[in-house]
C-alpha positions as CSV (number, residue, x, y, z in Angstrom):
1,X,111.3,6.1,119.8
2,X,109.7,3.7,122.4
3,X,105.9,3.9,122.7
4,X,106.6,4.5,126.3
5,X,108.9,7.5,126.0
6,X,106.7,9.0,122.7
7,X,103.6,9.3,125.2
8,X,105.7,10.5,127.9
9,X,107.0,13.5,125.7
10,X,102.9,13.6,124.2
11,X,101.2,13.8,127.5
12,X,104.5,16.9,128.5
13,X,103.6,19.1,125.4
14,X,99.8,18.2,126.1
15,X,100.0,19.7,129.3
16,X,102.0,22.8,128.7
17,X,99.8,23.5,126.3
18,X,96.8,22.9,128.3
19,X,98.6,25.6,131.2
20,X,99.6,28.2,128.4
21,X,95.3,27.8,127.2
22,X,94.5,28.3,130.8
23,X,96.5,31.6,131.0
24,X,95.3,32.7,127.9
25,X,92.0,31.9,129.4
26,X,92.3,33.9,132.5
27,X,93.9,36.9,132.9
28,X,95.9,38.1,135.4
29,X,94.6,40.8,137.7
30,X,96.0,43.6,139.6
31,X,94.1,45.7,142.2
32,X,95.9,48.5,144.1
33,X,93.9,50.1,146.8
34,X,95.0,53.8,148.3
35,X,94.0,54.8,151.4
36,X,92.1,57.9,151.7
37,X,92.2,59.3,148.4
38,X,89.6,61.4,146.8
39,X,88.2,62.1,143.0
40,X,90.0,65.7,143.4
41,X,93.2,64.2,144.1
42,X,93.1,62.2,140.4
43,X,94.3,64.9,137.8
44,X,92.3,62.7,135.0
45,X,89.2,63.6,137.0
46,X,89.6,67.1,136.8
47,X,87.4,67.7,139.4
48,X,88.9,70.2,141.5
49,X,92.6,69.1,142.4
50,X,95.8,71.1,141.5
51,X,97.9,67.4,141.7
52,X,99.4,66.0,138.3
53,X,99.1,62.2,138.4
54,X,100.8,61.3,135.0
55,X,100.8,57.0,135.8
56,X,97.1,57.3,136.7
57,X,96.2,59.8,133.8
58,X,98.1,57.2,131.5
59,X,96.1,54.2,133.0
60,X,93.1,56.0,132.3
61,X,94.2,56.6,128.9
62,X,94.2,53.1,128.0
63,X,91.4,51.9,129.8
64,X,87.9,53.1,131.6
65,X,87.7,56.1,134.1
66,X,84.4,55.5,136.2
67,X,82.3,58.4,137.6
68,X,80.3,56.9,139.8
69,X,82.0,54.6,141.6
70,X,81.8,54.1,145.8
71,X,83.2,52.4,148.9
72,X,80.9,50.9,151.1
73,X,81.9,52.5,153.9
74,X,83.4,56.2,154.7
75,X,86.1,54.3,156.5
76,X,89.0,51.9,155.7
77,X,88.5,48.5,157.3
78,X,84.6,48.1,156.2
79,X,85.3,48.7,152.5
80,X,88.3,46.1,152.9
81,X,85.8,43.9,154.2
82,X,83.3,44.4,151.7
83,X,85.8,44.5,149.2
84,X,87.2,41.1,149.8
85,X,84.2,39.4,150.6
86,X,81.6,41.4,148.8
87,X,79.4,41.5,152.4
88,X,78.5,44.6,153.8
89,X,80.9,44.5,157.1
90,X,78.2,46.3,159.3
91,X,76.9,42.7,159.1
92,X,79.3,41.7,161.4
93,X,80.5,42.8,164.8
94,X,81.8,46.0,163.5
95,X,79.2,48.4,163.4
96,X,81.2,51.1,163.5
97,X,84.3,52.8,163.0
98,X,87.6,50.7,162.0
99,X,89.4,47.8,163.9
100,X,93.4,48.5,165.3
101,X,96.7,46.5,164.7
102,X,96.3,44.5,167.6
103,X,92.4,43.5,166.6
104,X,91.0,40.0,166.2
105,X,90.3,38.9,162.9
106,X,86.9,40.5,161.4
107,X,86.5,38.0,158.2
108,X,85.0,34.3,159.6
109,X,86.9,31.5,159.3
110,X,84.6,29.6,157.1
111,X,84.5,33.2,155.0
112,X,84.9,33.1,151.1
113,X,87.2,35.9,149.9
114,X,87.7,37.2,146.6
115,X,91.1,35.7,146.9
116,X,89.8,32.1,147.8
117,X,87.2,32.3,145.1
118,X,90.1,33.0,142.6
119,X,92.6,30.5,143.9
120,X,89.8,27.9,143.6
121,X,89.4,28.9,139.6
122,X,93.4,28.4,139.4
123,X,94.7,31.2,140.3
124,X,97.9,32.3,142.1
125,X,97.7,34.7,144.8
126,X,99.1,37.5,147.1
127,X,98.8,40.5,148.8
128,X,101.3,43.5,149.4
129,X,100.7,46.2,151.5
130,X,98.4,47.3,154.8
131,X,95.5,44.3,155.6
132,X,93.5,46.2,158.5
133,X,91.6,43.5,159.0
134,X,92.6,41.6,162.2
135,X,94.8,38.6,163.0
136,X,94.8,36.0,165.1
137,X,97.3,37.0,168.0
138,X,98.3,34.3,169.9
139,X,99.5,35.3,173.7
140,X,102.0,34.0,175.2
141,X,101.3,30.7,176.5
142,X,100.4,30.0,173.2
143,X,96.4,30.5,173.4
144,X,94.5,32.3,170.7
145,X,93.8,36.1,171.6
146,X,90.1,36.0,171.4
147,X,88.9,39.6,172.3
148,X,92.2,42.4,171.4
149,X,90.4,46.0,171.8
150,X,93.7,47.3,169.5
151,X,94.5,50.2,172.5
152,X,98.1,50.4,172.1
153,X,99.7,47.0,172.7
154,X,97.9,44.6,174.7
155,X,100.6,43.0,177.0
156,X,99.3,39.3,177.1
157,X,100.2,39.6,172.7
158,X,103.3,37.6,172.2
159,X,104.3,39.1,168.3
160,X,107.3,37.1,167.9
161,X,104.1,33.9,167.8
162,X,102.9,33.6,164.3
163,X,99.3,34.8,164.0
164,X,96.4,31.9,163.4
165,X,94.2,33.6,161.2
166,X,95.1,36.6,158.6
167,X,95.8,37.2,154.6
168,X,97.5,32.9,154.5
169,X,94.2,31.4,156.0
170,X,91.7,33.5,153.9
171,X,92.7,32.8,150.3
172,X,96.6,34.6,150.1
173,X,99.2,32.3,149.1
174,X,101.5,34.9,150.5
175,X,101.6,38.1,152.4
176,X,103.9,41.2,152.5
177,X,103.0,43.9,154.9
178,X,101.5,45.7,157.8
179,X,98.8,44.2,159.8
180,X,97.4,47.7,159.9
181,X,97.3,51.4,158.9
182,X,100.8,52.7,159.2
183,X,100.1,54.8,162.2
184,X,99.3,51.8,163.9
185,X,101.5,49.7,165.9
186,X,103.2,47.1,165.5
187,X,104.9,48.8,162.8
188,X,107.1,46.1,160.7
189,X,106.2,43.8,158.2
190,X,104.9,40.6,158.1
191,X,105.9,38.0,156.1
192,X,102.7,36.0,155.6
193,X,102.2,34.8,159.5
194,X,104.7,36.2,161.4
195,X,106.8,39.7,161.8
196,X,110.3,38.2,161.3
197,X,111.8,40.9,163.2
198,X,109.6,40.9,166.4
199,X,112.2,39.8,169.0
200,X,114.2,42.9,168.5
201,X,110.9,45.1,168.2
202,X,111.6,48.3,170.4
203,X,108.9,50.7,171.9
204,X,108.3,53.7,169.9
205,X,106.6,56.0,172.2
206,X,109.3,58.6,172.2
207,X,110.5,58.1,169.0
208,X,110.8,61.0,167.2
209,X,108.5,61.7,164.2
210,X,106.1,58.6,165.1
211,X,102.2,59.2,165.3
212,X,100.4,59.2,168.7
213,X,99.7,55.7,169.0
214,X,102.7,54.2,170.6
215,X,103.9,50.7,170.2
216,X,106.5,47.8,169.1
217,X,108.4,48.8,165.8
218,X,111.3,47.3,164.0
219,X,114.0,49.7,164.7
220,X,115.3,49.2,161.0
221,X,112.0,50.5,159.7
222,X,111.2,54.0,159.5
223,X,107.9,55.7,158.1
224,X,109.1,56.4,154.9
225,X,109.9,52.8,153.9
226,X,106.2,51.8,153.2
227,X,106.0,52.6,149.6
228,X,109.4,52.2,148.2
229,X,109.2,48.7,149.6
230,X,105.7,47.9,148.4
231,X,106.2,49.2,145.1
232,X,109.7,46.7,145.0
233,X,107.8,43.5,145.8
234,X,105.1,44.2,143.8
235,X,107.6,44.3,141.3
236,X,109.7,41.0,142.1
237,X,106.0,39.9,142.3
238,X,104.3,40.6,139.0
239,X,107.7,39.2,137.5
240,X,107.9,35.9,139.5
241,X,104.3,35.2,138.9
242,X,104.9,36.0,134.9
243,X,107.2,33.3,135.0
244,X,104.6,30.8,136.5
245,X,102.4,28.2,135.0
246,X,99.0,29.9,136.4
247,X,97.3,33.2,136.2
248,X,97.9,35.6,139.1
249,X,95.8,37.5,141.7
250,X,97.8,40.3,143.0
251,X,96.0,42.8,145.7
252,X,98.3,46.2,146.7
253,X,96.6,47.5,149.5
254,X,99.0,50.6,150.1
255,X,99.3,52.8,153.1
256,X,98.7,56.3,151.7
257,X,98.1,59.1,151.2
258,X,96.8,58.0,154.7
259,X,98.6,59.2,157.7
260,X,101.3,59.7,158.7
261,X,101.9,62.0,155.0
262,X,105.5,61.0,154.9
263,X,106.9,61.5,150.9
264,X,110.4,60.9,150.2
265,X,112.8,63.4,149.2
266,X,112.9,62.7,145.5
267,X,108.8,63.7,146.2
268,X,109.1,66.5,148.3
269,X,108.2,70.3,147.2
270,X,106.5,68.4,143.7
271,X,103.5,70.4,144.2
272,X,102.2,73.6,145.6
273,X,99.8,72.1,148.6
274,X,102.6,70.5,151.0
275,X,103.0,67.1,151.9
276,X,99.9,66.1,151.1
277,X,100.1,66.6,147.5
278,X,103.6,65.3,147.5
279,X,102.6,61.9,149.0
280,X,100.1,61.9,146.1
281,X,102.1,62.3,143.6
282,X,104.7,59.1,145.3
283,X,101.5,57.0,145.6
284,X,101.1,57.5,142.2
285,X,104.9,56.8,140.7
286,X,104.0,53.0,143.1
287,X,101.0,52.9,140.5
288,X,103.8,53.7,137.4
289,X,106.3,51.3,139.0
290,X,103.6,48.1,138.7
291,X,102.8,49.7,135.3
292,X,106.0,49.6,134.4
293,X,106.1,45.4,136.2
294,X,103.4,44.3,133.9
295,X,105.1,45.9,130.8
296,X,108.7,44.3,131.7
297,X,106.7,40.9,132.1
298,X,105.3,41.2,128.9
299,X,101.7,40.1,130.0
300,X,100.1,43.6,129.7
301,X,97.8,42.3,126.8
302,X,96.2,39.5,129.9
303,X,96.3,41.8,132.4
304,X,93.2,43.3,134.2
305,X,94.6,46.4,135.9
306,X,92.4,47.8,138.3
307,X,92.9,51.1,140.5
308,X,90.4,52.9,143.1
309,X,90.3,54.0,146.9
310,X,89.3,52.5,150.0
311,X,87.3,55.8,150.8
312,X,87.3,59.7,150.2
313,X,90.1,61.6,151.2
314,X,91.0,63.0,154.6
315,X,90.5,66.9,154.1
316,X,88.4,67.7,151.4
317,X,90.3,71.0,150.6
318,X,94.0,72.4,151.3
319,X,95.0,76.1,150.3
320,X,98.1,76.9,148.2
321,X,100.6,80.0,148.9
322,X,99.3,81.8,145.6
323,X,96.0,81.7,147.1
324,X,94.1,78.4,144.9
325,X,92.5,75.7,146.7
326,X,92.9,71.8,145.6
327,X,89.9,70.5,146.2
328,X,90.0,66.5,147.2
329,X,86.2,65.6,147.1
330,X,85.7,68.0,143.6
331,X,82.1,68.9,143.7
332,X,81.3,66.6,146.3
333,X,79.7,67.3,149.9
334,X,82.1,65.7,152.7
335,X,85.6,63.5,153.1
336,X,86.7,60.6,154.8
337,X,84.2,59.1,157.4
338,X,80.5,61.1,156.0
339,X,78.1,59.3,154.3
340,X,77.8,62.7,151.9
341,X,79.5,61.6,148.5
342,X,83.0,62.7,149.4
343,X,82.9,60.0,151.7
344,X,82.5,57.0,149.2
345,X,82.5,58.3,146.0
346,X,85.8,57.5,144.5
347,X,88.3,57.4,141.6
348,X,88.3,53.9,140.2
349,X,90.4,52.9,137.0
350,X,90.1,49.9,134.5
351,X,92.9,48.6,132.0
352,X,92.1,45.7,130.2
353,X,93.7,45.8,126.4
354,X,91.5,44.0,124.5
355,X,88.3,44.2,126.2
356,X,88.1,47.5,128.2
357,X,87.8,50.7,125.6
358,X,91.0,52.9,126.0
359,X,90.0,56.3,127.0
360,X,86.7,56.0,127.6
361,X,84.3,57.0,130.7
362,X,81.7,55.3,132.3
363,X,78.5,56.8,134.4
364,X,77.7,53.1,135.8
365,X,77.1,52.5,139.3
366,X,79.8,50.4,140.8
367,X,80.3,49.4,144.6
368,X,83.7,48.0,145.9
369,X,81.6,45.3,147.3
370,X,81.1,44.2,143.6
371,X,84.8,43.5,142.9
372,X,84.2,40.0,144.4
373,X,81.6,38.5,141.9
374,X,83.3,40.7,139.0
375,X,86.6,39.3,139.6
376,X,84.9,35.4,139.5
377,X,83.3,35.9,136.3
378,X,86.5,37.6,135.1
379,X,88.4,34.5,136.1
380,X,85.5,32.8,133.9
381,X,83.7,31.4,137.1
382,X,80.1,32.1,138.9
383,X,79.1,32.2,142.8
384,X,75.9,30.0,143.3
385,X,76.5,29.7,147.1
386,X,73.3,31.7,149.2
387,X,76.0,32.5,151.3
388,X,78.9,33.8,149.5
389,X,79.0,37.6,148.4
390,X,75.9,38.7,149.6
391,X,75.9,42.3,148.6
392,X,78.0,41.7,145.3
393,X,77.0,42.7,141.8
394,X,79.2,42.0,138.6
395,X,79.8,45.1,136.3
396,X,81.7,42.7,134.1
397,X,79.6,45.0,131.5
398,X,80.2,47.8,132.4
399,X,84.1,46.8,131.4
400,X,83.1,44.9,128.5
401,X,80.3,47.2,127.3
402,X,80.3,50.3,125.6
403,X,81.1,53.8,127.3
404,X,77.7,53.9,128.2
405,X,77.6,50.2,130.1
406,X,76.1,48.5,127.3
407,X,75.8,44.8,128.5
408,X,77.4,41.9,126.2
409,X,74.9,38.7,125.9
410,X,72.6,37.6,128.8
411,X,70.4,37.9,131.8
412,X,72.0,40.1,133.9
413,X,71.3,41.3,137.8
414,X,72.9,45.1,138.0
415,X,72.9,47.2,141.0
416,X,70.2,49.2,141.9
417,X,71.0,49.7,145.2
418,X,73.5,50.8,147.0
419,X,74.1,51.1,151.1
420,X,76.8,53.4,152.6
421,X,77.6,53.8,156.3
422,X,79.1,55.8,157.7
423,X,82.3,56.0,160.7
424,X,79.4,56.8,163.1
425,X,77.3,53.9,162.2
426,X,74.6,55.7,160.1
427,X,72.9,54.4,157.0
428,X,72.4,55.6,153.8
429,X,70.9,54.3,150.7
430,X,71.1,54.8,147.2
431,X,68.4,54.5,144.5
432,X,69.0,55.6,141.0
433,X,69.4,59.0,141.1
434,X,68.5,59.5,144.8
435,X,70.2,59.4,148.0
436,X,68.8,59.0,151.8
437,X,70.4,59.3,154.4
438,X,69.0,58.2,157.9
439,X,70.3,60.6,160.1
440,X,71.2,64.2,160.4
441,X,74.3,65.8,159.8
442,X,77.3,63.5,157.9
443,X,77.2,60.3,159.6
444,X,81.1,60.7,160.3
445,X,82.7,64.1,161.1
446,X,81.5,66.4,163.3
447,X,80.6,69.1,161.1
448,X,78.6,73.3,162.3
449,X,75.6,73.7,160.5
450,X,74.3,75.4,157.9
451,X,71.5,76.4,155.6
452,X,71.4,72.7,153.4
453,X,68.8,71.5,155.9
454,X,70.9,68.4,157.0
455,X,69.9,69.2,160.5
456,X,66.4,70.0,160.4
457,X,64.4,67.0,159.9
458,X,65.5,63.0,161.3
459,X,66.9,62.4,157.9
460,X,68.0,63.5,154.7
461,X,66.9,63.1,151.0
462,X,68.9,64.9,147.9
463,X,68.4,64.1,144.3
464,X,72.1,63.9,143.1
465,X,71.4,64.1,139.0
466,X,69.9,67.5,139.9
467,X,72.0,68.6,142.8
468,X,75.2,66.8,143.1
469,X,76.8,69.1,145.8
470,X,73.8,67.6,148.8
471,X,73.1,71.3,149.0
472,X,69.3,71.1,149.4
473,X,67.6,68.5,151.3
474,X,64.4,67.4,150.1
475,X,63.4,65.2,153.1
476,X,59.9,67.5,153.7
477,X,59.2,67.5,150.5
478,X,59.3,63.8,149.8
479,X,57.7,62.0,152.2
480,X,56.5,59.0,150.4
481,X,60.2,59.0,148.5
482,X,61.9,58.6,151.7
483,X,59.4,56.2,153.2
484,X,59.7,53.5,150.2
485,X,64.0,54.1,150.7
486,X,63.7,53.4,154.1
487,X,61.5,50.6,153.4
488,X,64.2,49.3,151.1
489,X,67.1,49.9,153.4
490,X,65.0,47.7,156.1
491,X,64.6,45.9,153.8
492,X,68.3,44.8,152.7
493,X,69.4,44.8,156.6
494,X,66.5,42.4,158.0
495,X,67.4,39.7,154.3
496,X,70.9,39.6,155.4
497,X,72.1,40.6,151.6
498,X,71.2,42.7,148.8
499,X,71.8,40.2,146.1
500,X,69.1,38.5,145.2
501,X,69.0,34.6,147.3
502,X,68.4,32.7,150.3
503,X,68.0,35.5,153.1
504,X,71.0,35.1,155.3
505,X,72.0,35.9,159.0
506,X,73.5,39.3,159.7
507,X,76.3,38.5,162.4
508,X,75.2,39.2,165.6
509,X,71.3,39.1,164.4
510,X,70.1,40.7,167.6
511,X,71.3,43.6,166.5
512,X,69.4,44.4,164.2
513,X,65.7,43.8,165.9
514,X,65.2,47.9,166.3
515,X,65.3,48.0,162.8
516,X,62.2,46.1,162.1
517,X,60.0,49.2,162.7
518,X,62.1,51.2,159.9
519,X,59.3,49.7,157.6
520,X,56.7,50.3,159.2
């Protein structure tokens, strides 16, 4: 053989075998999101819900149920935010509530996402499913849409334009999806800048069977075709990238059980609570068809499987016709929007053969915010930037630890604080066992009062190992308590991030001057 062609053929098998050490290296990791789904609604939980999730149950058989994990908002497009970025998105412009279809993108430009972060460690990445996060919408004379307010369809939007900024231009090597939640217009999908489909877009207003908010719509898509077609790309997906030479991100941000709770007929009259728990019980077989992905791929031993919600569910209770009551937020005070626990607190399931404990249960303290610095040291790498991930802490140990968190080797920083906010644009704050809330009522829904105390004093305290349910507030009773959390909460909103560094700007920072007396 010619010296030539033998190092030719050398320098080939060295560098197959240096991509098959890097896969071995780094595993793959798949995160699906549901929207507005509750710890009740989880039949592994057992907290409450009369739903049987057998894909979920079995992912929770070989892997890590946690108890105590949360959103960082009561709302969708926050915990994307903080999810993705590992920021707290009430340091941005959105200080309340959620953004529309038609909305302006919310992550910066110059923003590192979890997806970035992993692309720049070698990895391969998409996302399937709802992004709720703004886009850049061009009009149409071709200039950038700089201020959308997302009311129905804002006629200077040309849709058949390719948007400027979205999933492509913050870390995604691909995008399948809607730009928002599903009862949000435009409704098509995108495929990764553009809706293919938007020249023959028709107005749905009197459509039958559509949700108030009228708007464009491909008239070859109809309501029901959100998770049969999620769960089929994610499929053609997690086999494609299988067959690649790098590891894979995949994110499945999926549209239910949000409205509009639209199950298919193979789903419909599965359980005894309606639609509702029908939709549950499809948004789990999507879970079981990317189970069943991973296991056709043959990469399930280097695959990080991740489940968990992007807040509590919508109702936090729905009666059957024998008389029993499913209970979405289990124990827990509050739903969707309240910055009581049924608001954040949320189901949130690990698989990771090999490293993660099968059927084990964890009491660590996890934030969604937190998936962004986890998933880097997953991937093997470390954020050192000031201003990357500000309010992200690993629980690598808590996966690699015992039941009980146990850390492996090293110095680690862990959580021990946690701030939730609600649709309103109220604060909370959470210290070990202890919760305050800084403001009266639930932060989100409008809710009558009662005897709890959550109206009778300008905030609210509750001790959560002792009374779980937020049934008794302790606000009068712990004065210096809720002065230190408040002081803490100032605290973490004046520094700009909650991970320890280089204070940072919060985004506008004039915002934020009334809270300088919080401390005081």
């Amino acid at each position: 053989m010619k010296p030539f062609l033998a190092f030719t053929l050398f320098f080939a098998a060295f560098g197959l075998a240096a991509v098959s050490s890097l896969r071995a290296a780094k595993p793959n990791i798949v995160l699906i999101l549901a929207d507005d789904m509750g710890l009740g609604d989880v039949s592994c939980y057992r907290m409450g819900g009369l739903v049987e999730t057998p894909h979920l149950d079995k992912l929770a058989s070989e892997g890590r149920r946690f108890l105590d994990a949360h959103t960082p908002s009561g709302v969708c497009t926050p915990t994307r935010y903080g999810l993705l970025t590992g920021r707290y998105a009430w340091r941005t412009r959105l200080k309340s509530r959620v953004l529309q279809g038609y909305s302006p993108p919310l992550i910066a430009p110059d923003r590192e996402t979890v997806a970035s972060l992993l692309r720049a460690e070698g990895y391969a990445t998409a996302i399937i499913g709802k992004w709720h996060l703004g886009l850049g919408w061009q009009k149409k004379d071709g200039t950038p849409l700089l201020d959308a307010q997302g009311h129905g369809t804002p006629k200077d939007i040309d849709v058949t334009r390719p948007v400027t900024a979205g999933p492509n231009t913050m870390g995604f090597d691909r995008w399948f999806g809607c730009s928002a939640s599903w009862d949000m217009p435009p409704y098509g999908w995108f495929e990764n800048d553009r809706l293919p489909q938007a020249a023959h877009f028709v107005n749905a207003t009197k459509q039958k069977g559509w949700q108030t908010r009228p708007g464009l719509r491909d008239p070859k898509v109809n309501l029901t075709d959100a998770l049969p077609v999620f769960a089929k790309r994610a499929r053609d997906d997690v086999l494609a990238f299988a067959q690649g030479d790098k590891p894979f991100f995949l994110y499945i941000p999926l549209t239910s059980p949000h409205s509009p709770i639209v199950p298919n007929k193979p789903f419909q009259g599965k359980t005894n609570i309606g639609s509702y728990g029908d939709f549950v019980v499809e948004t789990d077989w999507v879970v079981g068809q990317v189970m069943q992905a991973v296991d056709d791929a043959k990469i399930k031993d280097n695959t990080l499987f991740i489940f968990t919600t992007d807040n509590g569910a919508a109702q936090f209770s729905r009666r059957t016709k024998g008389g029993k009551t499913h209970l979405s937020s289990g124990p827990y005070r509050g739903r969707k929007r309240d910055n009581w626990e049924g608001g954040h607190r949320i189901p949130f399931i690990a698989r990771w053969p090999g490293v993660v404990e099968a059927g084990t249960v964890s009491s660590n303290i996890l934030c969604l915010t937190d998936l962004t610095r986890t998933l880097v040291a997953v991937a093997g790498g470390e954020i050192t930037r000031h201003d990357v991930a500000e309010d992200s802490f690993s629980f690598l140990h808590a996966l690699k630890g015992d039941a009980r968190g146990s850390a492996v080797a090293g110095n680690l920083l862990r959580r021990e604080t946690t701030v939730h906010h609600g649709s309103s644009g109220e604060f909370a704050i959470r210290i070990g066992d202890w919760v305050y809330l800084h403001h009266q009522g639930s932060g989100g829904n409008k809710y009558p009062k009662d005897n709890s105390g959550a109206w009778d004093h300008a905030g609210q305290l509750y001790d959560l190992r002792k009374d779980p349910g937020q049934t008794t507030n302790l606000y009068a009773k712990e004065p210096e308590r809720v002065k230190s959390m408040l002081a803490a909460l100032a605290k973490i909103i004046r520094d700009g991030r909650s991970f320890p560094g280089k204070p940072q700007k919060n985004d506008p920072a004039e915002v934020w001057k009334q809270i300088e007396g919080w401390a005081d």
